[in-house]
C-alpha positions as CSV (number, residue, x, y, z in Angstrom):
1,X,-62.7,3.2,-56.2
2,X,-60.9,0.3,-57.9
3,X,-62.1,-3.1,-57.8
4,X,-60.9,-6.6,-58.2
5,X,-62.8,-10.0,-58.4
6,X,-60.6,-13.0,-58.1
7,X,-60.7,-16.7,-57.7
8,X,-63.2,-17.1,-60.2
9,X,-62.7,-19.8,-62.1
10,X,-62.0,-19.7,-66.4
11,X,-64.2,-22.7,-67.4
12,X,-66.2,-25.9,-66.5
13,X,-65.8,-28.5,-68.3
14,X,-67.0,-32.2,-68.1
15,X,-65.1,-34.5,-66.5
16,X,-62.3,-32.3,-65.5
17,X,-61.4,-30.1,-62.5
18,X,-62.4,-26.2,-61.6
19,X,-59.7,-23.7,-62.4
20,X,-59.1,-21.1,-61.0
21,X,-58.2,-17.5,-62.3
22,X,-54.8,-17.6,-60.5
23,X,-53.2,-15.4,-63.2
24,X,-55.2,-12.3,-62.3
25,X,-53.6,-10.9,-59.3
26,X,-53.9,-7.2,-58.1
27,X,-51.3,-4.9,-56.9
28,X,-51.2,-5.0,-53.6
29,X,-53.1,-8.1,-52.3
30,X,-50.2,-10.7,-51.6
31,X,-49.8,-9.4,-48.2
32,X,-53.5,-9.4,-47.7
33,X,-53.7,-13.0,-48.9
34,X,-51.1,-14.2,-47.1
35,X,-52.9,-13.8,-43.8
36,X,-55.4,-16.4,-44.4
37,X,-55.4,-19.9,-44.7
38,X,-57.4,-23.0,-46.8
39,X,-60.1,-22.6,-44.0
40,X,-60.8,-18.9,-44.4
41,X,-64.0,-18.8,-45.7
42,X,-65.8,-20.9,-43.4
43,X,-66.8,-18.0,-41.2
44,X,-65.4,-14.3,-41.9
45,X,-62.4,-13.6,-44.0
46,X,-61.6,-9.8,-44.3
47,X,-58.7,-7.5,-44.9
48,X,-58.2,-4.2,-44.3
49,X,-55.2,-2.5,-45.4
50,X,-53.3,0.9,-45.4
51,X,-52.0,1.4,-49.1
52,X,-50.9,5.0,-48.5
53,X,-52.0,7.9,-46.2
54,X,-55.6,8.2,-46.6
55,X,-56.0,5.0,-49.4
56,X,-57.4,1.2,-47.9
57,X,-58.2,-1.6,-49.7
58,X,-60.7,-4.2,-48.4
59,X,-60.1,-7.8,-49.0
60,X,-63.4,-10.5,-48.9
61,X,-62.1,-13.5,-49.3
62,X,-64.4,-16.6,-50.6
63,X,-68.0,-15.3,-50.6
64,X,-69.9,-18.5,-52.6
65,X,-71.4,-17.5,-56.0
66,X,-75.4,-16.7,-55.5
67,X,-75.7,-18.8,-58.6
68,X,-75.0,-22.3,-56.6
69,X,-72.7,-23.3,-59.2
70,X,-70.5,-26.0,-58.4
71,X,-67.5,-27.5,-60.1
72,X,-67.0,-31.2,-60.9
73,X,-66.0,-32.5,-57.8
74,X,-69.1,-30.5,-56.3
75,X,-67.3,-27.7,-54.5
76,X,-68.9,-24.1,-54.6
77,X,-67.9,-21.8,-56.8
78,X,-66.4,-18.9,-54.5
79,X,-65.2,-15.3,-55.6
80,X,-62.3,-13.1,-53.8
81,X,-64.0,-9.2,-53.9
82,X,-60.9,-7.0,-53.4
83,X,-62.1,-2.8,-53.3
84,X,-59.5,-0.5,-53.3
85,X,-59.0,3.6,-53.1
86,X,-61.0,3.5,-49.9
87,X,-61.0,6.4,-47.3
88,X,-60.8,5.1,-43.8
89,X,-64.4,5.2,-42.9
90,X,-65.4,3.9,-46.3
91,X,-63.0,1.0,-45.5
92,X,-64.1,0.9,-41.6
93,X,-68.0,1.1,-43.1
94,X,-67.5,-1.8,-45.6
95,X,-65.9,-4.0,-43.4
96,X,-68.9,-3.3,-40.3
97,X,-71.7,-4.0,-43.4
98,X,-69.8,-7.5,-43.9
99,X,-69.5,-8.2,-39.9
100,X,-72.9,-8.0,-39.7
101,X,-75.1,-8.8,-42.8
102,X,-72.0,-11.2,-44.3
103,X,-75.1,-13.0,-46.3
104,X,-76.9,-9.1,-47.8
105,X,-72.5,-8.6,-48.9
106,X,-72.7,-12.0,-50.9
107,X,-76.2,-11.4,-52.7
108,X,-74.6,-8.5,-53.7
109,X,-71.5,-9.2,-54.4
110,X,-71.9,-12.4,-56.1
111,X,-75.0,-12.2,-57.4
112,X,-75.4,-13.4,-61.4
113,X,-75.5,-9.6,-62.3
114,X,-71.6,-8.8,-61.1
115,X,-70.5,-12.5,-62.0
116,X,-71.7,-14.9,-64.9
117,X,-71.0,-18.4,-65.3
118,X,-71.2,-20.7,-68.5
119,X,-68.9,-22.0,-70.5
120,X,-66.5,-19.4,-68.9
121,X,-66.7,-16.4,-66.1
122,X,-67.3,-12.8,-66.5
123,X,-67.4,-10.0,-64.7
124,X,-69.5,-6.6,-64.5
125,X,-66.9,-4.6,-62.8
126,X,-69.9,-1.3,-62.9
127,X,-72.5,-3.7,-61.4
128,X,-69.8,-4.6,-58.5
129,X,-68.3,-1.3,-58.2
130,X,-72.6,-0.3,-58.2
131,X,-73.2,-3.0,-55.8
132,X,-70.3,-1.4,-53.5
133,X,-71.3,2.0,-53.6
134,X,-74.9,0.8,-52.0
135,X,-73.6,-0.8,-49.1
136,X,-72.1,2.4,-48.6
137,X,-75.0,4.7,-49.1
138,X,-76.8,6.2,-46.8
139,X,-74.6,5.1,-43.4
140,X,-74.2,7.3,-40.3
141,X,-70.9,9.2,-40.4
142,X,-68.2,6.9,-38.2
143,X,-66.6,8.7,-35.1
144,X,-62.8,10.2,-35.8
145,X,-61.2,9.2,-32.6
146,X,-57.6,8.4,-32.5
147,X,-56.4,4.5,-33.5
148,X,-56.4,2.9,-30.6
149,X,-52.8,-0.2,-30.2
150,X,-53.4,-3.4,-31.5
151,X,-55.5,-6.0,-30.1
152,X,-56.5,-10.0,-30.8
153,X,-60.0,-10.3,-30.2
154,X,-61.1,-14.1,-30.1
155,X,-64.5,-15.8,-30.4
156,X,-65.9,-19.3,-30.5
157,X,-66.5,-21.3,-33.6
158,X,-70.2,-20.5,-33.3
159,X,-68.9,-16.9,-35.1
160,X,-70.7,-14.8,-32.8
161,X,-70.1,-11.0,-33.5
162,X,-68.1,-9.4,-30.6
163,X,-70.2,-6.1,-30.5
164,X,-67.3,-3.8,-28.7
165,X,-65.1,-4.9,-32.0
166,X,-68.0,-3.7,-33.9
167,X,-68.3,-0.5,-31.6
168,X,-64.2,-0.2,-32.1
169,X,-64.2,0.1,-35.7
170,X,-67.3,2.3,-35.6
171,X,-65.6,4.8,-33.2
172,X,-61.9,5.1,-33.7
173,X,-59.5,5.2,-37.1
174,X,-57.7,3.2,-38.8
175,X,-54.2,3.6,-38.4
176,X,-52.0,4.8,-41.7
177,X,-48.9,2.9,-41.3
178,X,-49.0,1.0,-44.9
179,X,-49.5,-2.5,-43.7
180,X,-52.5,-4.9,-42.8
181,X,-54.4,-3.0,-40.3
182,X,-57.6,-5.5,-39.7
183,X,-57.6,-9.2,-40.4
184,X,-60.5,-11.3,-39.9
185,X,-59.9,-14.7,-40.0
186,X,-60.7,-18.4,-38.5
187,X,-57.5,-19.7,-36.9
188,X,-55.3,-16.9,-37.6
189,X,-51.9,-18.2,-37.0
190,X,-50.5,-15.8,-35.0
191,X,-47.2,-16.2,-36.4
192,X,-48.0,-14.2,-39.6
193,X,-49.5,-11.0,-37.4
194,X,-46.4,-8.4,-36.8
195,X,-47.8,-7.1,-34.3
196,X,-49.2,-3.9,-35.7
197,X,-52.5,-4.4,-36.6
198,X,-54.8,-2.4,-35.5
199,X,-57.2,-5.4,-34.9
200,X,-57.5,-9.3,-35.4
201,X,-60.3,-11.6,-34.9
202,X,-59.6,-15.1,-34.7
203,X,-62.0,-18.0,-34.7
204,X,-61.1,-20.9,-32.5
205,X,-63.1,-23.9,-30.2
206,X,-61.1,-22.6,-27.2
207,X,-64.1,-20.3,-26.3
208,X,-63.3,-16.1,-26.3
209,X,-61.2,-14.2,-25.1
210,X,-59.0,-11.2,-25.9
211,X,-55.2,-9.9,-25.3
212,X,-53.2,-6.9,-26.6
213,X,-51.0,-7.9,-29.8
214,X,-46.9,-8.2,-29.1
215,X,-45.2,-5.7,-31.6
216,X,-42.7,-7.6,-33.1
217,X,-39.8,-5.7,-34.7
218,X,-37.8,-9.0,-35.4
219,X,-37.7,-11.7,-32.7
220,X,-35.4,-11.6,-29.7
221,X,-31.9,-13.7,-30.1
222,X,-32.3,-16.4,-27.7
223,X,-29.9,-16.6,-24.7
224,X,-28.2,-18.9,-22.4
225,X,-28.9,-18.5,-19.1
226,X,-26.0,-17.7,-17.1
227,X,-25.6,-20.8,-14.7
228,X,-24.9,-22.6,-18.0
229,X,-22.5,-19.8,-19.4
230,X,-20.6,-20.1,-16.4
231,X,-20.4,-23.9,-16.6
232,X,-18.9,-24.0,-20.2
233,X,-16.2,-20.9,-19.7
234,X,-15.3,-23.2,-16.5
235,X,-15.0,-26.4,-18.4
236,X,-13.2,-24.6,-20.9
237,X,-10.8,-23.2,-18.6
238,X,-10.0,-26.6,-17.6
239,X,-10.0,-28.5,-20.8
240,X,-7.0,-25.4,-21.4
241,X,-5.1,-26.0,-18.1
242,X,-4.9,-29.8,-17.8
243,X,-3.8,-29.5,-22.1
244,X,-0.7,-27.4,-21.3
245,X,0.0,-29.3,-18.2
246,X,0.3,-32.5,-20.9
247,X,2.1,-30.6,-23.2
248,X,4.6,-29.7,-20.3
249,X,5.6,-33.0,-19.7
Protein backbone atom coordinates (compact mmCIF):
# COMPACT_ATOMS: atom_id res chain seq x y z
CA UNK A 1 0.00 0.00 0.00
CA UNK A 2 1.36 3.37 -1.15
CA UNK A 3 -0.05 6.54 -0.05
CA UNK A 4 -0.27 10.03 -1.12
CA UNK A 5 -1.71 13.27 0.62
CA UNK A 6 -2.01 16.26 -1.55
CA UNK A 7 -3.48 19.69 -1.66
CA UNK A 8 -2.22 20.54 1.59
CA UNK A 9 -1.11 23.68 1.68
CA UNK A 10 3.10 24.73 2.59
CA UNK A 11 2.32 27.71 4.95
CA UNK A 12 -0.09 30.32 6.47
CA UNK A 13 0.97 33.39 6.69
CA UNK A 14 -0.63 36.79 7.67
CA UNK A 15 -2.04 38.72 5.31
CA UNK A 16 -1.35 36.54 2.33
CA UNK A 17 -3.12 33.73 0.44
CA UNK A 18 -3.19 29.71 1.12
CA UNK A 19 -0.84 27.77 -1.07
CA UNK A 20 -1.19 24.94 -2.09
CA UNK A 21 1.30 21.82 -2.34
CA UNK A 22 0.89 21.78 -6.18
CA UNK A 23 4.44 20.51 -6.64
CA UNK A 24 3.84 17.09 -5.10
CA UNK A 25 2.08 15.17 -7.65
CA UNK A 26 1.89 11.24 -7.76
CA UNK A 27 2.34 8.94 -10.51
CA UNK A 28 -0.58 8.15 -11.81
CA UNK A 29 -3.26 10.58 -10.59
CA UNK A 30 -3.62 13.21 -13.53
CA UNK A 31 -6.15 11.06 -15.10
CA UNK A 32 -7.89 10.62 -11.84
CA UNK A 33 -7.86 14.41 -11.26
CA UNK A 34 -8.98 15.27 -14.36
CA UNK A 35 -12.35 13.81 -13.90
CA UNK A 36 -13.40 16.31 -11.39
CA UNK A 37 -14.15 19.78 -11.31
CA UNK A 38 -13.83 23.05 -8.78
CA UNK A 39 -17.15 21.77 -7.23
CA UNK A 40 -16.01 18.24 -6.34
CA UNK A 41 -15.95 18.26 -2.89
CA UNK A 42 -19.19 19.47 -2.12
CA UNK A 43 -20.72 15.98 -1.90
CA UNK A 44 -18.60 12.80 -2.94
CA UNK A 45 -15.50 12.84 -4.90
CA UNK A 46 -13.87 9.39 -5.47
CA UNK A 47 -11.70 7.63 -7.97
CA UNK A 48 -11.10 4.35 -8.63
CA UNK A 49 -8.60 3.28 -10.95
CA UNK A 50 -7.03 0.12 -12.66
CA UNK A 51 -3.08 0.76 -12.58
CA UNK A 52 -2.25 -2.78 -13.76
CA UNK A 53 -3.88 -6.26 -13.54
CA UNK A 54 -4.70 -6.76 -10.01
CA UNK A 55 -3.25 -3.01 -8.66
CA UNK A 56 -6.05 0.15 -7.97
CA UNK A 57 -5.57 3.21 -6.60
CA UNK A 58 -8.25 5.17 -4.79
CA UNK A 59 -8.57 8.89 -5.24
CA UNK A 60 -10.60 11.16 -2.21
CA UNK A 61 -10.57 14.30 -3.28
CA UNK A 62 -11.07 17.41 -0.76
CA UNK A 63 -11.96 15.83 2.62
CA UNK A 64 -11.74 19.22 5.04
CA UNK A 65 -8.89 19.09 7.68
CA UNK A 66 -10.52 17.82 11.31
CA UNK A 67 -8.43 20.68 12.62
CA UNK A 68 -10.99 23.55 11.21
CA UNK A 69 -8.11 25.39 9.93
CA UNK A 70 -8.81 27.97 7.54
CA UNK A 71 -6.72 30.10 5.35
CA UNK A 72 -6.82 33.95 5.12
CA UNK A 73 -9.62 34.40 3.08
CA UNK A 74 -11.53 31.87 5.42
CA UNK A 75 -11.71 28.83 3.17
CA UNK A 76 -11.14 25.26 4.81
CA UNK A 77 -8.23 23.75 4.61
CA UNK A 78 -8.88 20.45 2.44
CA UNK A 79 -6.55 17.38 1.79
CA UNK A 80 -6.50 15.00 -1.52
CA UNK A 81 -5.93 11.21 0.13
CA UNK A 82 -4.69 9.23 -2.91
CA UNK A 83 -4.08 5.06 -1.69
CA UNK A 84 -2.43 3.05 -4.12
CA UNK A 85 -1.30 -0.92 -4.56
CA UNK A 86 -4.91 -1.86 -3.82
CA UNK A 87 -6.46 -5.27 -4.73
CA UNK A 88 -9.87 -4.96 -6.13
CA UNK A 89 -11.94 -5.59 -3.18
CA UNK A 90 -9.56 -3.58 -1.06
CA UNK A 91 -10.24 -0.81 -3.56
CA UNK A 92 -14.12 -1.81 -3.96
CA UNK A 93 -14.09 -1.90 0.26
CA UNK A 94 -12.47 1.55 0.58
CA UNK A 95 -14.56 3.22 -1.70
CA UNK A 96 -18.19 1.45 -0.04
CA UNK A 97 -16.55 2.70 3.71
CA UNK A 98 -16.41 6.35 2.05
CA UNK A 99 -20.06 6.01 0.32
CA UNK A 100 -21.41 5.54 3.46
CA UNK A 101 -19.61 6.85 6.59
CA UNK A 102 -17.83 9.88 4.20
CA UNK A 103 -17.60 11.85 7.75
CA UNK A 104 -15.89 8.36 10.03
CA UNK A 105 -13.18 8.53 6.37
CA UNK A 106 -12.43 12.30 7.17
CA UNK A 107 -11.87 11.88 11.06
CA UNK A 108 -9.61 9.55 10.00
CA UNK A 109 -8.06 10.71 7.33
CA UNK A 110 -7.62 14.11 8.29
CA UNK A 111 -7.43 14.08 11.70
CA UNK A 112 -4.33 16.22 13.39
CA UNK A 113 -2.51 12.78 13.88
CA UNK A 114 -2.05 12.07 9.87
CA UNK A 115 -1.80 15.95 9.06
CA UNK A 116 -0.33 18.97 11.18
CA UNK A 117 -0.73 22.48 10.64
CA UNK A 118 1.46 25.52 11.96
CA UNK A 119 3.64 27.47 10.43
CA UNK A 120 3.80 24.78 7.73
CA UNK A 121 2.07 21.09 6.99
CA UNK A 122 3.17 17.67 7.70
CA UNK A 123 2.39 14.58 7.17
CA UNK A 124 2.38 11.00 9.12
CA UNK A 125 2.26 8.86 6.17
CA UNK A 126 2.31 5.51 9.01
CA UNK A 127 -0.58 7.17 10.89
CA UNK A 128 -2.50 7.54 7.30
CA UNK A 129 -1.34 4.33 5.91
CA UNK A 130 -2.57 3.01 9.87
CA UNK A 131 -5.75 4.93 9.56
CA UNK A 132 -6.32 3.06 5.99
CA UNK A 133 -5.65 -0.28 7.05
CA UNK A 134 -8.64 0.15 9.81
CA UNK A 135 -11.21 1.07 7.55
CA UNK A 136 -10.26 -2.06 6.01
CA UNK A 137 -10.21 -4.38 8.98
CA UNK A 138 -12.40 -6.55 9.84
CA UNK A 139 -15.00 -6.25 6.55
CA UNK A 140 -17.03 -9.10 5.12
CA UNK A 141 -15.30 -10.68 2.06
CA UNK A 142 -16.93 -8.84 -1.20
CA UNK A 143 -18.62 -11.26 -3.81
CA UNK A 144 -16.30 -12.20 -7.05
CA UNK A 145 -18.86 -11.93 -9.75
CA UNK A 146 -17.94 -10.84 -13.12
CA UNK A 147 -17.73 -6.76 -13.95
CA UNK A 148 -20.77 -5.98 -15.08
CA UNK A 149 -20.71 -2.80 -18.58
CA UNK A 150 -20.64 0.51 -17.64
CA UNK A 151 -23.39 2.54 -16.22
CA UNK A 152 -24.23 6.42 -15.09
CA UNK A 153 -26.02 6.33 -12.04
CA UNK A 154 -27.62 9.79 -11.11
CA UNK A 155 -28.93 11.20 -7.84
CA UNK A 156 -30.38 14.50 -6.57
CA UNK A 157 -28.34 17.20 -4.94
CA UNK A 158 -29.70 16.07 -1.55
CA UNK A 159 -26.63 13.13 -2.06
CA UNK A 160 -28.74 10.32 -1.19
CA UNK A 161 -26.83 6.94 -1.45
CA UNK A 162 -28.29 4.80 -4.29
CA UNK A 163 -28.19 1.43 -2.32
CA UNK A 164 -28.12 -1.03 -5.71
CA UNK A 165 -24.73 1.09 -6.59
CA UNK A 166 -23.67 0.21 -3.19
CA UNK A 167 -24.92 -3.45 -3.65
CA UNK A 168 -22.98 -3.27 -7.32
CA UNK A 169 -19.70 -2.62 -5.99
CA UNK A 170 -20.23 -4.96 -3.05
CA UNK A 171 -21.08 -7.87 -5.52
CA UNK A 172 -19.26 -7.75 -8.73
CA UNK A 173 -15.43 -6.73 -9.78
CA UNK A 174 -13.77 -4.16 -10.90
CA UNK A 175 -12.80 -4.35 -14.28
CA UNK A 176 -8.81 -4.51 -15.15
CA UNK A 177 -8.62 -2.57 -18.21
CA UNK A 178 -5.90 0.29 -16.89
CA UNK A 179 -8.18 3.24 -16.91
CA UNK A 180 -10.64 5.12 -14.43
CA UNK A 181 -13.00 2.43 -13.56
CA UNK A 182 -15.40 4.35 -10.86
CA UNK A 183 -15.76 8.11 -10.64
CA UNK A 184 -17.84 9.78 -8.09
CA UNK A 185 -18.52 13.09 -8.72
CA UNK A 186 -21.17 16.19 -8.55
CA UNK A 187 -21.80 17.31 -12.12
CA UNK A 188 -19.60 15.01 -13.89
CA UNK A 189 -19.35 16.35 -17.30
CA UNK A 190 -19.95 13.60 -19.31
CA UNK A 191 -17.66 14.65 -21.87
CA UNK A 192 -14.58 13.52 -19.97
CA UNK A 193 -16.13 9.75 -19.31
CA UNK A 194 -14.86 7.38 -22.31
CA UNK A 195 -17.21 5.37 -21.94
CA UNK A 196 -15.56 2.47 -20.01
CA UNK A 197 -16.08 2.98 -16.69
CA UNK A 198 -17.32 0.57 -14.85
CA UNK A 199 -19.53 3.01 -12.93
CA UNK A 200 -20.22 6.93 -12.50
CA UNK A 201 -22.31 8.73 -10.10
CA UNK A 202 -23.26 12.07 -10.90
CA UNK A 203 -24.87 14.71 -8.73
CA UNK A 204 -27.37 16.91 -10.37
CA UNK A 205 -30.93 19.06 -9.38
CA UNK A 206 -32.55 17.24 -12.29
CA UNK A 207 -33.78 14.45 -9.80
CA UNK A 208 -32.32 10.53 -10.46
CA UNK A 209 -32.09 8.55 -12.79
CA UNK A 210 -29.83 6.12 -14.54
CA UNK A 211 -28.68 5.02 -18.27
CA UNK A 212 -25.93 2.66 -19.66
CA UNK A 213 -22.59 4.59 -20.55
CA UNK A 214 -21.91 5.07 -24.67
CA UNK A 215 -18.43 3.44 -25.26
CA UNK A 216 -16.68 5.88 -27.15
CA UNK A 217 -13.69 4.73 -29.17
CA UNK A 218 -13.36 8.32 -30.86
CA UNK A 219 -16.47 10.12 -31.96
CA UNK A 220 -18.29 9.47 -35.21
CA UNK A 221 -17.35 11.90 -38.34
CA UNK A 222 -20.33 13.78 -38.93
CA UNK A 223 -22.27 13.38 -42.23
CA UNK A 224 -24.43 15.14 -44.65
CA UNK A 225 -27.46 13.83 -45.21
CA UNK A 226 -28.01 12.73 -48.57
CA UNK A 227 -30.95 15.14 -49.86
CA UNK A 228 -28.19 17.78 -49.35
CA UNK A 229 -25.33 15.68 -51.08
CA UNK A 230 -27.47 15.37 -53.92
CA UNK A 231 -28.21 19.08 -54.12
CA UNK A 232 -24.54 20.23 -54.26
CA UNK A 233 -23.21 17.39 -56.90
CA UNK A 234 -26.39 18.79 -58.86
CA UNK A 235 -25.43 22.41 -58.52
CA UNK A 236 -22.05 21.47 -59.28
CA UNK A 237 -22.88 19.73 -62.37
CA UNK A 238 -24.52 22.82 -63.50
CA UNK A 239 -22.17 25.45 -62.42
CA UNK A 240 -19.75 22.93 -64.95
CA UNK A 241 -22.17 22.81 -67.86
CA UNK A 242 -23.42 26.37 -68.23
CA UNK A 243 -19.13 27.34 -67.76
CA UNK A 244 -18.14 25.36 -70.92
CA UNK A 245 -21.25 26.41 -72.65
CA UNK A 246 -19.58 30.19 -72.00
CA UNK A 247 -16.38 29.13 -72.86
CA UNK A 248 -17.84 27.78 -76.25
CA UNK A 249 -18.91 30.84 -77.46
Amino acid sequence: MKISIISAGKSITNGRDYHWNDDIIPVGIQPMQAVLNEQSGKYYSLVIAADAPGSYSVFMARLPLVSGDRDDLGRPLCAGILVQELNNSEARQLAIEYMQNRELVRQMLCSPAVIQTGADFSVNLAAAQAAVCELLKGAAPLGQQAPLPGEVWGESFTGELTPALIQRLTDHRLSERPANRVILCYFTDTEKLTGDEDLVLHYSTLGTYTKPLTRRRGKPKKQLPVGVIAFVVAALLSFLFLSGNGRKH
